[in-house]
Backbone as JSON, one array per atom type, in Angstrom:
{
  "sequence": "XXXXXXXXXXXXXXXXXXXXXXXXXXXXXXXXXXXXXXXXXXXXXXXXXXXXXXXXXXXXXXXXXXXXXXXXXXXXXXXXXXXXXXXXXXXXXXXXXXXXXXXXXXXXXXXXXXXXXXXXXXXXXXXXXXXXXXXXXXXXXXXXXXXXXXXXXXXXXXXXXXXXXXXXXXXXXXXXXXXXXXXXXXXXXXXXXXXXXXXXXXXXXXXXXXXXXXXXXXXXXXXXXXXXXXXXXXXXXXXXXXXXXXXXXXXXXXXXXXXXXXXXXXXXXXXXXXXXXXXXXXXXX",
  "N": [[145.74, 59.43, -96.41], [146.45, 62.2, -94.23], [148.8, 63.62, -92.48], [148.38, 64.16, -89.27], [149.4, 66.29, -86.57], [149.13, 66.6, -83.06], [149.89, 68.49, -80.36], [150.0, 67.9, -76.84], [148.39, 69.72, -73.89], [151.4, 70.82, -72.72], [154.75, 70.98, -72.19], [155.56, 68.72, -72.77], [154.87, 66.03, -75.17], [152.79, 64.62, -78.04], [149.59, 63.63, -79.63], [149.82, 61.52, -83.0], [148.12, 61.66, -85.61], [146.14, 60.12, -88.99], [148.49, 58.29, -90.05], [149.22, 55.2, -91.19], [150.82, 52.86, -89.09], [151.2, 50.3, -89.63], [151.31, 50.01, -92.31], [153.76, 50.72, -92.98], [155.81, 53.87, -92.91], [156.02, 56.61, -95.37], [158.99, 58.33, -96.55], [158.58, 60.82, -96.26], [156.88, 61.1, -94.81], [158.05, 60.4, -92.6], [160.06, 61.89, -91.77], [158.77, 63.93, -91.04], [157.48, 63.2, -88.61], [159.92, 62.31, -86.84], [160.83, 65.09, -86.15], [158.9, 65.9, -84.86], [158.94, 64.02, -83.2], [161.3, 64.96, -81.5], [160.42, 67.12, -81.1], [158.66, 67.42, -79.28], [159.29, 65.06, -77.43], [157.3, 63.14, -76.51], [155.41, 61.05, -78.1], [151.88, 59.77, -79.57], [150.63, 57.25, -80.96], [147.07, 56.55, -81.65], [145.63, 53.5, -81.35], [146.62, 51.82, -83.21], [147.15, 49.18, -83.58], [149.6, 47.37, -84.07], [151.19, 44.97, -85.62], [153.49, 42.55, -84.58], [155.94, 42.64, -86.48], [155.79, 44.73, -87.63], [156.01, 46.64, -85.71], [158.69, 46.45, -85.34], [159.93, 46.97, -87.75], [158.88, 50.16, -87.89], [160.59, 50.66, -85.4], [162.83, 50.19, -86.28], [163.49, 52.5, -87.94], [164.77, 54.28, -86.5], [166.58, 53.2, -85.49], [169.44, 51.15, -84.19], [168.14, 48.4, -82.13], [167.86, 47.39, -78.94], [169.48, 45.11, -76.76], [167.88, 42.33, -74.18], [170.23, 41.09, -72.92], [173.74, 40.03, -73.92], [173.88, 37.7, -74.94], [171.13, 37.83, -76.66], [168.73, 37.79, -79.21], [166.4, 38.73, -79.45], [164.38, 40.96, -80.15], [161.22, 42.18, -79.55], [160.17, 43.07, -76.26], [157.85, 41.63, -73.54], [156.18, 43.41, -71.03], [154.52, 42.13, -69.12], [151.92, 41.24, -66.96], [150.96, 38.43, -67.03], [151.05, 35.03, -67.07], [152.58, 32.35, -68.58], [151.16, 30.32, -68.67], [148.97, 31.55, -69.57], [147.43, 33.03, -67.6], [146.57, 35.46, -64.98], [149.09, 36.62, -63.04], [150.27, 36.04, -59.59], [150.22, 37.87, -57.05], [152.43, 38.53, -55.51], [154.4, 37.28, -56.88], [157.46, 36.67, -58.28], [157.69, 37.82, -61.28], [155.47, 39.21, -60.85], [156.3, 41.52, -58.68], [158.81, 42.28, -60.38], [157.6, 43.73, -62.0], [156.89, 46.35, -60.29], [158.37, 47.44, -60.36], [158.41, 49.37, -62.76], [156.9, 51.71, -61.76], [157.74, 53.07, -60.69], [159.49, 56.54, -60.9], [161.53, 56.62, -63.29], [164.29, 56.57, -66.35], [164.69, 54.18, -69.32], [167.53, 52.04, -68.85], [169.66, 53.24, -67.97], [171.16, 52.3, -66.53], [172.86, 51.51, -67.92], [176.19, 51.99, -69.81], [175.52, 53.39, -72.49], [173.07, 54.94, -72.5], [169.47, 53.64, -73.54], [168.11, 55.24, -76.84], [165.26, 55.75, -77.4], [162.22, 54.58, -76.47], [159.48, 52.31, -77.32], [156.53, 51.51, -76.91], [154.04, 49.47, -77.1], [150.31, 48.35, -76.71], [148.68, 45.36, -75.76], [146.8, 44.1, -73.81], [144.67, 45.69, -71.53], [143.76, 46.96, -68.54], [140.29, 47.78, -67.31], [140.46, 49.79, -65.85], [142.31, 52.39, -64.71], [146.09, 52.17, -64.83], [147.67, 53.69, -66.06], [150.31, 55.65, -68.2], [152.51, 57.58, -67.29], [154.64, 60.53, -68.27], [157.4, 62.72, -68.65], [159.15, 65.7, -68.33], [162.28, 66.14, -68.83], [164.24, 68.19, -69.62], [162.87, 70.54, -69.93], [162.68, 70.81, -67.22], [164.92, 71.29, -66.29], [165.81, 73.97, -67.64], [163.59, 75.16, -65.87], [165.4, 75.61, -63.78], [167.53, 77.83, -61.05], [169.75, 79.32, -61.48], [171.89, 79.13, -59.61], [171.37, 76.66, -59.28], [171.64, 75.43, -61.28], [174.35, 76.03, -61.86], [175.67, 73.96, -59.57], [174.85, 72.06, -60.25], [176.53, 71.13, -62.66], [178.94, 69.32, -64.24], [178.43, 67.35, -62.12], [178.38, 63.54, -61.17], [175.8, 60.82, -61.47], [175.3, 57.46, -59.75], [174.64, 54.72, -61.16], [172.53, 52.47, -60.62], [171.59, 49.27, -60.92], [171.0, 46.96, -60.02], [170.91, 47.56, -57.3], [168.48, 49.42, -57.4], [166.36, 47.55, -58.15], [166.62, 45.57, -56.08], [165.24, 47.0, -53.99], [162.9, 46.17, -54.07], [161.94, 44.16, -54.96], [161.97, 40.83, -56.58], [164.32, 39.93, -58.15], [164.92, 37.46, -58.74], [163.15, 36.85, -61.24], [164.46, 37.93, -63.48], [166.46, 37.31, -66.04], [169.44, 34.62, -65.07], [171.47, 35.36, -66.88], [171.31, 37.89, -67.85], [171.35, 39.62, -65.33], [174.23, 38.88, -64.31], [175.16, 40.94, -66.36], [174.7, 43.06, -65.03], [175.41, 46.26, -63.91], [177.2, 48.86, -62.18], [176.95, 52.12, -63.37], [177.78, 55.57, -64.39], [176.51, 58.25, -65.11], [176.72, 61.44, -66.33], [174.6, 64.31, -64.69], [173.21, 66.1, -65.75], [173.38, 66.51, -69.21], [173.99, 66.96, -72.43], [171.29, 66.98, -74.79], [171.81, 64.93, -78.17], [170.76, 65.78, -80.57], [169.31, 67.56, -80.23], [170.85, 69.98, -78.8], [169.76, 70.8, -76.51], [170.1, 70.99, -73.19], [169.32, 68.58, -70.69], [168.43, 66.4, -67.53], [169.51, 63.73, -66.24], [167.94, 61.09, -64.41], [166.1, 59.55, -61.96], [164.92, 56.55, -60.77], [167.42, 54.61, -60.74], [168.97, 55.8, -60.3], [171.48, 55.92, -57.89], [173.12, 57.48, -56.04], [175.6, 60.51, -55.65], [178.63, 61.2, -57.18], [181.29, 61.41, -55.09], [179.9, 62.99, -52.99], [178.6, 62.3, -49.65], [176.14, 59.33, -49.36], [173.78, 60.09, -48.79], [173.24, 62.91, -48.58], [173.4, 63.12, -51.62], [171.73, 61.06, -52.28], [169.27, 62.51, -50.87], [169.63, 65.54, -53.36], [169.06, 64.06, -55.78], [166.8, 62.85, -55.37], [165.06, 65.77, -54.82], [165.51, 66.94, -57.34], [164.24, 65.17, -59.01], [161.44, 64.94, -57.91], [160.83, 67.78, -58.48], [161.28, 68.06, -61.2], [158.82, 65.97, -61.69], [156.5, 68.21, -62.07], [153.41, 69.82, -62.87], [153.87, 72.12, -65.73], [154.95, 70.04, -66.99], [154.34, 67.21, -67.14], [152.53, 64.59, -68.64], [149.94, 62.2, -69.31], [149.22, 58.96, -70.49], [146.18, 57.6, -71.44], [146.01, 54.0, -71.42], [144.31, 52.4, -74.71], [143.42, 49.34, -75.99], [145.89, 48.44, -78.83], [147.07, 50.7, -78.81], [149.86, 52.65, -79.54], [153.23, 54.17, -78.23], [155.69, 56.29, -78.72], [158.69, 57.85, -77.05], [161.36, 60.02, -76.24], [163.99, 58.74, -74.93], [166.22, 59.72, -73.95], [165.49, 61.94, -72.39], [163.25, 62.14, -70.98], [161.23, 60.94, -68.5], [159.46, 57.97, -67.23], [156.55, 56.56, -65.75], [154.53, 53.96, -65.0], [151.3, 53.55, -63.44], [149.0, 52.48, -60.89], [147.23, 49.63, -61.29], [144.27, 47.34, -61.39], [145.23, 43.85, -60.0], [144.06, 41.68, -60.9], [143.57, 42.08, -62.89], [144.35, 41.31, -66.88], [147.1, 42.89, -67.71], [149.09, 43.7, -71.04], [151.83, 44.33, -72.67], [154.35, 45.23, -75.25], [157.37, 46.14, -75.83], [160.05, 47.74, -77.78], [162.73, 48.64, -78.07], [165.28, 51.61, -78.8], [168.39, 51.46, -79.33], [171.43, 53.08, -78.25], [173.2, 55.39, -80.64], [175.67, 54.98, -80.82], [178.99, 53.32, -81.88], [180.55, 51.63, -80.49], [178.47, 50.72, -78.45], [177.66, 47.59, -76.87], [175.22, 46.72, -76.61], [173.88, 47.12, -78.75], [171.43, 45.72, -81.39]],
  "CA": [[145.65, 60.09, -95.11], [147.28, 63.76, -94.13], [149.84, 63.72, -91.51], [148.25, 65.82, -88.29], [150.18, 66.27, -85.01], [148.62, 67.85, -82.54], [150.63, 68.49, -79.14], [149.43, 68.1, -75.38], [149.04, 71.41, -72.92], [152.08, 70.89, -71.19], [155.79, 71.4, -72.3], [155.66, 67.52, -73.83], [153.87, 64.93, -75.57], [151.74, 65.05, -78.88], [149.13, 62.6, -80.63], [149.77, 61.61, -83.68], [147.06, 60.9, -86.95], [147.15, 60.2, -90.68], [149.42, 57.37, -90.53], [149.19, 53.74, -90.65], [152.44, 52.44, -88.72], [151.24, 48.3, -90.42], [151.58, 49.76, -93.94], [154.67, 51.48, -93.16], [155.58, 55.39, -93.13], [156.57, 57.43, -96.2], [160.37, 59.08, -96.18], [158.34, 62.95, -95.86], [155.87, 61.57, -93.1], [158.64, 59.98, -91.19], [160.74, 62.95, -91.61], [157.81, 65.1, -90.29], [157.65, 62.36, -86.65], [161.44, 62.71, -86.42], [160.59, 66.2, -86.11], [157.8, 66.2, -83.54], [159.41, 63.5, -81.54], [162.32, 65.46, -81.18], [160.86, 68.81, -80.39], [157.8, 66.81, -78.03], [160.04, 64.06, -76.54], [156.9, 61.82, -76.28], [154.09, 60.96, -79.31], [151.14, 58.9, -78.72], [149.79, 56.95, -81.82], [146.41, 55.81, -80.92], [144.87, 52.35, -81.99], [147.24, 51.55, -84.41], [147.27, 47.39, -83.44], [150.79, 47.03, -84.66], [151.73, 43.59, -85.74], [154.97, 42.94, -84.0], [156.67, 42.97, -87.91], [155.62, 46.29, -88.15], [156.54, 47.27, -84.62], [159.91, 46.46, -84.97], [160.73, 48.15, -88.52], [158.92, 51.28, -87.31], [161.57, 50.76, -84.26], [164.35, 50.2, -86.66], [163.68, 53.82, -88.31], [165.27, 55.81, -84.87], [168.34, 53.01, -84.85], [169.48, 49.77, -84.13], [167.5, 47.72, -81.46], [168.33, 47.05, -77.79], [168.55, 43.86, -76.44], [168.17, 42.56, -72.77], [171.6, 40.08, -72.57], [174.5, 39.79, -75.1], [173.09, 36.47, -76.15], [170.04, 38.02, -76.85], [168.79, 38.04, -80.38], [164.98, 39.39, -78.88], [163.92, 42.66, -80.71], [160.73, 42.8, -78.88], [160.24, 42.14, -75.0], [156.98, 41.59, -73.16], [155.96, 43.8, -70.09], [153.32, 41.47, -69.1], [151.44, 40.38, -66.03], [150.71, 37.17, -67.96], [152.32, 34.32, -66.8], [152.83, 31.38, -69.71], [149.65, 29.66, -68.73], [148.11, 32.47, -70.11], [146.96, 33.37, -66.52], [147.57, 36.77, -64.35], [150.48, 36.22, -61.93], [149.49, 36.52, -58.24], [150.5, 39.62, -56.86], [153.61, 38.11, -54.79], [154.91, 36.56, -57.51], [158.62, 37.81, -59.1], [157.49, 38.53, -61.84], [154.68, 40.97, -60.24], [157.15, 42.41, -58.26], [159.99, 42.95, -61.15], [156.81, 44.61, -62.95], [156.48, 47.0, -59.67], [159.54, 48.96, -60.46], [157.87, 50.26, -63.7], [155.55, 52.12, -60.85], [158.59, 54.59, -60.02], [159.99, 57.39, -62.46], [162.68, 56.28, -64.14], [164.67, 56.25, -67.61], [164.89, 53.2, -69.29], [168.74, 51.28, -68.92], [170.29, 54.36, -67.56], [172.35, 51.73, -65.83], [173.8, 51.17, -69.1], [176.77, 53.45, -70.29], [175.08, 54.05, -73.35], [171.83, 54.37, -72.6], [168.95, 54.24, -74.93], [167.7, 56.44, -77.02], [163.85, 55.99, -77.29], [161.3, 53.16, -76.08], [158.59, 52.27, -78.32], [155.5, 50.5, -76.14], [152.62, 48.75, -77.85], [149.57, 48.03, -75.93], [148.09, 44.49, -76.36], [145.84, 44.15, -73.35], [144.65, 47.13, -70.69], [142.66, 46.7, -67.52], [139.25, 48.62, -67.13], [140.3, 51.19, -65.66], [144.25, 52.53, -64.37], [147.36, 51.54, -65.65], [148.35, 54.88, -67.39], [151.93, 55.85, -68.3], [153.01, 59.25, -67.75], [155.94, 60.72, -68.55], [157.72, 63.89, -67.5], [160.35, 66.36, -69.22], [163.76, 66.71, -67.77], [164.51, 69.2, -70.69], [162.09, 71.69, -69.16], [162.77, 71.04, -65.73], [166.29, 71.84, -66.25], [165.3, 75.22, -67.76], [163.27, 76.3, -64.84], [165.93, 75.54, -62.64], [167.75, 78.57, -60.69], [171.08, 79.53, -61.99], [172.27, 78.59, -58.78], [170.95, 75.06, -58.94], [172.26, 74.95, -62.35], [175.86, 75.7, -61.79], [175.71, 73.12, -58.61], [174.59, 70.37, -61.03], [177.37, 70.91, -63.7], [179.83, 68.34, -63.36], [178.16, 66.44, -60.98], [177.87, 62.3, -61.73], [175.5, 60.18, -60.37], [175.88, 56.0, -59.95], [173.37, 54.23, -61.95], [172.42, 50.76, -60.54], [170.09, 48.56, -61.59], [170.61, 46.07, -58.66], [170.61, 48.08, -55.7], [167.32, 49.7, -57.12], [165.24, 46.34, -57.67], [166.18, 44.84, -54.95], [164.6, 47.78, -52.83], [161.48, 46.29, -54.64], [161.88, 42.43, -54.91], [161.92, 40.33, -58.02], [165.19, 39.38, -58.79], [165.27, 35.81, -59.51], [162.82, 36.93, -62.46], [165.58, 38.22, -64.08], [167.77, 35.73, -67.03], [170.6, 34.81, -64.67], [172.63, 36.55, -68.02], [170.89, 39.25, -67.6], [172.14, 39.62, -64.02], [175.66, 38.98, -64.51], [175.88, 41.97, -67.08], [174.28, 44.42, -64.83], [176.7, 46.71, -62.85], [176.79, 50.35, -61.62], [177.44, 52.99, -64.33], [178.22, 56.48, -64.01], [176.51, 59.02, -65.42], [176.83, 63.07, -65.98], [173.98, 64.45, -64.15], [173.25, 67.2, -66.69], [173.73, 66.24, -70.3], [173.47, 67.69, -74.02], [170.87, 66.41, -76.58], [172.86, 65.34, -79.45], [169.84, 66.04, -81.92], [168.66, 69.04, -80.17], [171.61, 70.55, -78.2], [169.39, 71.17, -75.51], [170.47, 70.23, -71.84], [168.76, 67.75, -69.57], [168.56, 66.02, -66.89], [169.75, 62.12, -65.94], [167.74, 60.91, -62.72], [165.37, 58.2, -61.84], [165.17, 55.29, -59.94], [167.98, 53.88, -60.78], [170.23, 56.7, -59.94], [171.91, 55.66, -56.35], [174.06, 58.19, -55.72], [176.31, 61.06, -56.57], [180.06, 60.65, -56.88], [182.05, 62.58, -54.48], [179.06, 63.17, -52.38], [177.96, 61.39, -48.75], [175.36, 58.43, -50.17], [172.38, 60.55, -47.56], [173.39, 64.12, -49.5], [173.31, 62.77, -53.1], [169.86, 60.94, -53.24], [168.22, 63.74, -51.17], [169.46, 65.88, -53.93], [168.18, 63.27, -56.81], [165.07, 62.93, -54.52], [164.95, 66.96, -54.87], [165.21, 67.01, -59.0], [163.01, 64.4, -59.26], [160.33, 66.32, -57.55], [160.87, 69.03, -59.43], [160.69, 67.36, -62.6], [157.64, 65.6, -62.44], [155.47, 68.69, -61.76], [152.68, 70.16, -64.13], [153.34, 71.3, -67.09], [156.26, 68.96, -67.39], [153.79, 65.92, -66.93], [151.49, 64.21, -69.34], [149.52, 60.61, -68.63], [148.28, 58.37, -71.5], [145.35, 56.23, -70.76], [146.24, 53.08, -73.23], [143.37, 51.08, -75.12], [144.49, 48.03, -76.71], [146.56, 48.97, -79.94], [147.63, 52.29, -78.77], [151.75, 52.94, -79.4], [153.91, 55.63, -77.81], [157.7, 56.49, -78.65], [159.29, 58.62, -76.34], [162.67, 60.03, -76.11], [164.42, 58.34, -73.16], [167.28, 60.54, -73.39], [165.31, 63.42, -71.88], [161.79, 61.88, -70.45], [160.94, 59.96, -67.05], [158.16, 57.7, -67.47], [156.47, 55.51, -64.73], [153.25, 52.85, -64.9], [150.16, 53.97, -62.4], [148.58, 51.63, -60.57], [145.4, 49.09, -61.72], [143.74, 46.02, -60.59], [146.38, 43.18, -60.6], [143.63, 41.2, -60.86], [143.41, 42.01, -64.61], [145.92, 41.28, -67.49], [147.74, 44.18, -68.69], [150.09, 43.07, -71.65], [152.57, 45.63, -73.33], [155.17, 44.77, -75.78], [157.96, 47.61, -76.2], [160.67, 47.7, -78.59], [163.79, 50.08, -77.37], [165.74, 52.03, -79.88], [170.08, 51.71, -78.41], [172.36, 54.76, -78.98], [174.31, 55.05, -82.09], [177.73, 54.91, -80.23], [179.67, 52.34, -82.41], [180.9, 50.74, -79.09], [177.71, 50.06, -77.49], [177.37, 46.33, -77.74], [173.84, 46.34, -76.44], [172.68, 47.55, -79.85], [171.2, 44.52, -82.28]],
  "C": [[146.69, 61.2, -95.03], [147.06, 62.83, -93.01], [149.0, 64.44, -90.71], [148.78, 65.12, -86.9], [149.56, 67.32, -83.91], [149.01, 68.01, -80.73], [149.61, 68.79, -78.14], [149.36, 69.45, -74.81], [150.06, 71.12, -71.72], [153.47, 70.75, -72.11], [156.78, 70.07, -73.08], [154.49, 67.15, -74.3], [152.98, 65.65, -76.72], [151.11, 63.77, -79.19], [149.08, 62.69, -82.19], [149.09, 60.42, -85.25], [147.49, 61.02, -88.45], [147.73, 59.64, -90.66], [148.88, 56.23, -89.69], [150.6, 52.91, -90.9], [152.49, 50.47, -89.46], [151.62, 48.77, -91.87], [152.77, 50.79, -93.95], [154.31, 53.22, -93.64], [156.84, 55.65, -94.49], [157.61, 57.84, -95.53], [159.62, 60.57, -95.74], [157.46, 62.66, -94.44], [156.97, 60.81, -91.72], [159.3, 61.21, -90.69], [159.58, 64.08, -90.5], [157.3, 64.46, -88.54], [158.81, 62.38, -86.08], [161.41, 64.33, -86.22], [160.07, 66.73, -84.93], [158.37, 65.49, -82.53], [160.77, 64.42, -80.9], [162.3, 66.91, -80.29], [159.34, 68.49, -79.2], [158.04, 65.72, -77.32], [158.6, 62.69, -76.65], [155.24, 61.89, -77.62], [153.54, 59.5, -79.4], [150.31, 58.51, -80.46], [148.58, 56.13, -81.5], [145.94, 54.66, -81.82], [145.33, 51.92, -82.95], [146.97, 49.62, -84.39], [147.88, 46.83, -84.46], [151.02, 45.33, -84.94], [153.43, 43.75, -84.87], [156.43, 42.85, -85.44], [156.83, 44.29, -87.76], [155.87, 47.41, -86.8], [157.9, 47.09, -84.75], [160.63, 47.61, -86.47], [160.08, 49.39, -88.0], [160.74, 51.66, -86.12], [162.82, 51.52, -85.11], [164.79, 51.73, -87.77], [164.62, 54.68, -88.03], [166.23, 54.83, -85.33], [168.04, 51.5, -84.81], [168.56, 49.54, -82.7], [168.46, 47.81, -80.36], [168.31, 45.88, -77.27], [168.9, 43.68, -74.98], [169.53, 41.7, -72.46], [172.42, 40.0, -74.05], [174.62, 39.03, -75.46], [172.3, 36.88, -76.64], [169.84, 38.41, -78.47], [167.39, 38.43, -80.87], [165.37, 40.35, -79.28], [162.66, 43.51, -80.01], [160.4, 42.39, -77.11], [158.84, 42.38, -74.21], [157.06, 41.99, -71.59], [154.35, 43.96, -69.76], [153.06, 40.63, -67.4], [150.88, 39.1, -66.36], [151.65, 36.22, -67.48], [151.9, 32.9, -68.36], [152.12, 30.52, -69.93], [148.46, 30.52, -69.3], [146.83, 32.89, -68.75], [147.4, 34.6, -65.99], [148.28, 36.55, -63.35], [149.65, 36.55, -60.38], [151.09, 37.35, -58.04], [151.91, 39.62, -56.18], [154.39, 37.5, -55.61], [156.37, 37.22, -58.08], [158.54, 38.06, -60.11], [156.27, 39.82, -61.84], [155.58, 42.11, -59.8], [158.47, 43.19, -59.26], [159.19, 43.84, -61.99], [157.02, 46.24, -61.96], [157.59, 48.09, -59.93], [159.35, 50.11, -61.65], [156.9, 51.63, -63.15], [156.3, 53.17, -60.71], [159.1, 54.99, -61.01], [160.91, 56.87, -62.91], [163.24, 56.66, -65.63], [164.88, 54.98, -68.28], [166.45, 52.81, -69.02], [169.37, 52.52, -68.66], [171.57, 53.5, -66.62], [173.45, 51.41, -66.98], [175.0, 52.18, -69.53], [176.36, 54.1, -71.29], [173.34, 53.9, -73.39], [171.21, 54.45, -73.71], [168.17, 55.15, -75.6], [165.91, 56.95, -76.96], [163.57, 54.61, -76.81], [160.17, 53.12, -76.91], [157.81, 51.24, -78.0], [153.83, 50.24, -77.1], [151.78, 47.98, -76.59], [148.97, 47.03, -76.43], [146.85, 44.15, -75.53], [145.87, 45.19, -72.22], [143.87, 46.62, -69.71], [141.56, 47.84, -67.95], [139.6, 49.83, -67.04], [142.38, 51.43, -64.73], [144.93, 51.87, -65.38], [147.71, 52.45, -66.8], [149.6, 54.74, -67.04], [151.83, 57.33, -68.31], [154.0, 59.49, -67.66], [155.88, 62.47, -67.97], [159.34, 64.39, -68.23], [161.73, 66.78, -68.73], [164.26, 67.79, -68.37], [163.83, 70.4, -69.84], [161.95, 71.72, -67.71], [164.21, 71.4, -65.59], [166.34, 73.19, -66.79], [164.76, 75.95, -66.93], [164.12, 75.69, -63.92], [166.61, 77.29, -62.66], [169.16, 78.64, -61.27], [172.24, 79.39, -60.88], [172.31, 76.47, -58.91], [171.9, 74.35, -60.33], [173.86, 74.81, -62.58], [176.16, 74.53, -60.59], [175.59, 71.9, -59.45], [175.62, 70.47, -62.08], [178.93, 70.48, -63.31], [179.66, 67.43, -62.44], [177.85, 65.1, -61.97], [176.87, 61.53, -60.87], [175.54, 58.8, -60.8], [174.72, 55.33, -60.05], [173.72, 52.42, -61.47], [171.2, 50.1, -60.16], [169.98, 47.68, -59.9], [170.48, 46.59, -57.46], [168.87, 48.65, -56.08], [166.85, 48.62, -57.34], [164.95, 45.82, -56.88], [165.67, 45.86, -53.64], [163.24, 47.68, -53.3], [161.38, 44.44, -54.28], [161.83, 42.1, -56.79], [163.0, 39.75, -58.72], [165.45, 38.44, -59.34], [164.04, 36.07, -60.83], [163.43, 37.04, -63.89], [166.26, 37.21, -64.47], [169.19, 36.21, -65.87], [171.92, 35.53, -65.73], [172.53, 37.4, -67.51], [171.53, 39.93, -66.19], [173.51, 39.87, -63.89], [175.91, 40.15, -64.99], [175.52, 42.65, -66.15], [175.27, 44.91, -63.51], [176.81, 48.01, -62.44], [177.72, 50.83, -62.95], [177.61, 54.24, -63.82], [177.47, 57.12, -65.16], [176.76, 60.8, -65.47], [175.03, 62.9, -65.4], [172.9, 65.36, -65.54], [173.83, 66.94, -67.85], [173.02, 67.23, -71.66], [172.79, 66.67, -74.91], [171.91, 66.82, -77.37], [172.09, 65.72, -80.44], [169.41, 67.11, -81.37], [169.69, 70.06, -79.67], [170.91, 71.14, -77.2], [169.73, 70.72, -73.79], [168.96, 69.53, -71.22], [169.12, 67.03, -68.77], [168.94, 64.16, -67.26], [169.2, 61.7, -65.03], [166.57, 60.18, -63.05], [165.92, 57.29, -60.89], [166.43, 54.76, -59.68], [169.31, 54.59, -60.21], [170.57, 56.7, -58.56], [172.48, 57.0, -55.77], [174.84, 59.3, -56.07], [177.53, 61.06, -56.18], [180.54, 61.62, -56.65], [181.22, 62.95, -52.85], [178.89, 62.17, -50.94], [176.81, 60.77, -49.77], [173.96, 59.99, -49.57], [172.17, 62.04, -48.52], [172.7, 64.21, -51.1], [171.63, 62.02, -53.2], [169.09, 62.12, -52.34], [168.85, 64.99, -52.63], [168.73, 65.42, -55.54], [167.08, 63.76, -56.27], [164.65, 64.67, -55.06], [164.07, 67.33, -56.5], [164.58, 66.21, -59.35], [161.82, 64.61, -59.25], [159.8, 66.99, -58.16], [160.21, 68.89, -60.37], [159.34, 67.13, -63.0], [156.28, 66.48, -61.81], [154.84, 69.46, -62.98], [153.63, 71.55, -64.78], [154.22, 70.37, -67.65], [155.8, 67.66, -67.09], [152.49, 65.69, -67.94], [150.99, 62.53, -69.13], [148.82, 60.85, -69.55], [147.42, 57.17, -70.51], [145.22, 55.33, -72.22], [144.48, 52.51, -73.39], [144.08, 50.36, -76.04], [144.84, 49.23, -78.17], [147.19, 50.15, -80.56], [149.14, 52.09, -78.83], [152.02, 54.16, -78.85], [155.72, 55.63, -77.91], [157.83, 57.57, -77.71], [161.05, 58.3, -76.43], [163.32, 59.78, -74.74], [165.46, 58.64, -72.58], [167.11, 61.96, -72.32], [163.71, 63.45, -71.15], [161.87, 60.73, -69.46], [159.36, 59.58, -67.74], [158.06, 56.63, -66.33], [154.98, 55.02, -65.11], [152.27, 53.58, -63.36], [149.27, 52.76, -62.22], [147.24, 50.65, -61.34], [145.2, 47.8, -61.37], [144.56, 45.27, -61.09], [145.64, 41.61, -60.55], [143.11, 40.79, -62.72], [144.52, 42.15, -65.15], [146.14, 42.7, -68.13], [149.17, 43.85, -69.73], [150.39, 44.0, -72.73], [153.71, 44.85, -73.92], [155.99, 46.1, -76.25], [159.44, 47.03, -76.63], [161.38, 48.94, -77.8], [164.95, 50.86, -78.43], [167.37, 52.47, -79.5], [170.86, 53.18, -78.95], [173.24, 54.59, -79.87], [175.71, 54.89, -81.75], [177.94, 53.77, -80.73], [179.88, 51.41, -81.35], [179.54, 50.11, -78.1], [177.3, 48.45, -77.72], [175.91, 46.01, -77.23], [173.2, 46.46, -77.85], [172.48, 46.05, -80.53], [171.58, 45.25, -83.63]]
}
């Protein structure tokens, strides 16, 4: 099989053919996806129906692993309306509701100090119809900003917390009481440098409370603002999964959120997260 990549109309995202991610990728065709993911933030392999072996070394290509608690010795984690009876959860349930926050833009673990670097979602079951993912380029929404807007955002931090945003959703006791304990408000820059591209982007999402220095009322209408911004065309692309579809995205520089679908049907996703090379981060595996 030849390698072909062939990018979305919009400022991200490509699909990419010619490779089978179960029998492992060649050193020249990985080199040539480290390439595309880097300069299309998000690449959509369709129908691959990864084993979860072969989902995780793909993973372990980009980096070490992420895990959700510093017991944790989980590589991949299930973002599944499935409850353990092999039934679909009713709709009130906490784990429906800890699903519902996937519904708003976000980055993944941005509450983390080091967040991570990519996400890597495998589709195992899909409803009929909804339940796309689209994502959204902070890279190119920080480019068409005003040179006004842009010196206003440099230097600015904003306060990344996981618990104040869930619980403006419900779901908490879903959550490993570990898991809980670690989670705590972080601080990010607002405005950051790719380290593989040197391109600036944005930090913002859900999770982002606040900005430091700022009244609370000031700081998320300005999030609220760049958020906006962000996720307007051509800086937006939506996959519609069928089972055994994968997608990496870079989660240093892409918002992605879940779209609604009958919660009457199972939708079962298994995603692998790829941590940041910072020596110090002890989330990595």
């Amino acid at each position: 099989m030849t390698l072909r990549i062939e990018p979305r109309n919009a400022t991200l995202g490509a699909d990419i053919y010619g490779v089978n991610l179960n029998k492992g990728v060649s050193d020249a065709d990985f080199q040539e996806i480290w390439r595309a993911w880097l300069e299309h933030a998000v690449l959509v392999f369709p129908e691959q129906h990864l084993t979860e072996e072969a989902q995780v070394a793909f993973s372990r290509r980009f980096g070490r692993l992420e895990r959700m608690t510093l017991k944790s010795t989980k590589e991949i984690i299930d973002l599944s309306n499935v409850g353990r009876d092999g039934r679909v959860v009713d709709a009130a349930s906490a784990q429906a509701l800890f699903l519902e926050g996937n519904a708003i833009w976000h980055a993944d673990s941005t509450f983390r100090t080091y967040m991570p670097k990519a996400g890597f979602l495998v589709a195992r079951q899909c409803p009929a119809t909804g339940g796309e993912t689209e994502f959204s380029d902070t890279r190119a929404a920080y480019d068409m900003l005003s040179p006004d807007r842009k010196a206003l955002l440099e230097g600015l931090e904003a306060v990344h917390d996981y618990v104040w945003a869930q619980s403006l959703i419900g779901g908490m006791e879903f959550i490993h009481p570990d898991a809980r304990k670690e989670m705590y408000p972080v601080t990010q820059s607002v405005v950051q440098v790719h380290p593989d591209t040197g391109r600036k982007h944005m930090v913002i999402g859900r999770y982002a409370s606040h900005i430091v220095g700022w009244s609370v009322e000031e700081g998320r209408a300005l999030l609220r603002e760049l958020e906006e911004f962000t996720v307007q065309p051509p800086r937006v692309i939506a996959h519609a999964w069928k089972p055994g579809d994968a997608v990496l995205w870079d989660n240093r520089c892409v918002l992605h959120r879940g779209r609604p679908f009958s919660l009457a049907e199972a939708r079962v996703m298994r995603r692998t997260t790829i941590a940041d090379d910072h020596p110090e981060n002890v989330w990595a595996l």
